[in-house]
C-alpha positions in Angstrom: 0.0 0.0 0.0 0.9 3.4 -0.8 -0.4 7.6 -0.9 -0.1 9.1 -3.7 -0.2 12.8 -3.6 -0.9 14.7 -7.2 -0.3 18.1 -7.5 -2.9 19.7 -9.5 -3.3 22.9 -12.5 -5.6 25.5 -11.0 -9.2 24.0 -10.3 -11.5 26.8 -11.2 -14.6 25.4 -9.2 -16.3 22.7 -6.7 -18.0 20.4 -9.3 -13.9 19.5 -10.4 -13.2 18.6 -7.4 -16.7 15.9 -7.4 -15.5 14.9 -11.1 -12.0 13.8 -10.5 -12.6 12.5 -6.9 -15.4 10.5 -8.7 -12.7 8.9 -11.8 -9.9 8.5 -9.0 -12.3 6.5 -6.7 -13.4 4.4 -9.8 -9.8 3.0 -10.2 -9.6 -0.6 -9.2 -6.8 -0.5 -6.1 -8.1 3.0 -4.9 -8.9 4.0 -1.5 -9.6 6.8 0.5 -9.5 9.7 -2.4 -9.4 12.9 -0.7 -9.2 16.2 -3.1 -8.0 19.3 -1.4 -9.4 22.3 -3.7 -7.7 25.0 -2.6 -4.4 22.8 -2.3 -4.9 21.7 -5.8 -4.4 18.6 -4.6 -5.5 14.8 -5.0 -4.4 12.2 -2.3 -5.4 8.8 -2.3 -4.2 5.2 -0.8 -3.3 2.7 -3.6 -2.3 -1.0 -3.7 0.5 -0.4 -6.4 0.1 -4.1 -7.9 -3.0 -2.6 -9.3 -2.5 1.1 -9.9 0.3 3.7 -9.6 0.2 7.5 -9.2 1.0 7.5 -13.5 -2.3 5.9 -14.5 -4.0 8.0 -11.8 -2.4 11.1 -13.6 -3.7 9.9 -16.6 -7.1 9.5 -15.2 -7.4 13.1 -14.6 -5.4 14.6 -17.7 -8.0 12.5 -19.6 -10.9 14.5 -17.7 -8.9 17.6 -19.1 -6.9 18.7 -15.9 -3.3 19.4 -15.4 -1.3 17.4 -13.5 2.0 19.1 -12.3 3.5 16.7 -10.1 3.2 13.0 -8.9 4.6 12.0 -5.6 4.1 8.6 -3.9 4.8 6.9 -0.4 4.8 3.7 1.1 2.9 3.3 4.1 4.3 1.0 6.4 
């Protein structure tokens, strides 16, 4: 198990924070999404034999965000 942290492009308003918490969550190996709006941040626990902090990036580039920076921990 690890967090992944994502730093985020500006979010310009609430309902993108629902919409990529909402395509994070639906990754198979995600768990406890948390977005942080005025962080611009997304931070989630994943089991990396399923999914890593790249294909959640991808995720939310595909829903037309900007991802900045990627940043994942193991959690002991």
């Amino acid at each position: 198990m690890a967090k992944v942290i994502l730093q985020l492009g500006d979010l310009t308003c609430p309902s993108c924070m629902t919409k990529i918490r909402k395509a994070v969550e639906n990754q198979d190996g995600v768990s406890d999404v948390k977005v942080l709006f005025n962080a611009g941040k997304v931070k989630a626990n994943i089991d990396q034999a399923k999914v890593t902090g790249n294909d959640l990036s991808s995720v939310i580039t595909d829903l037309g965000y900007e991802v900045k920076k990627v940043k994942t921990k193991e959690l002991a």
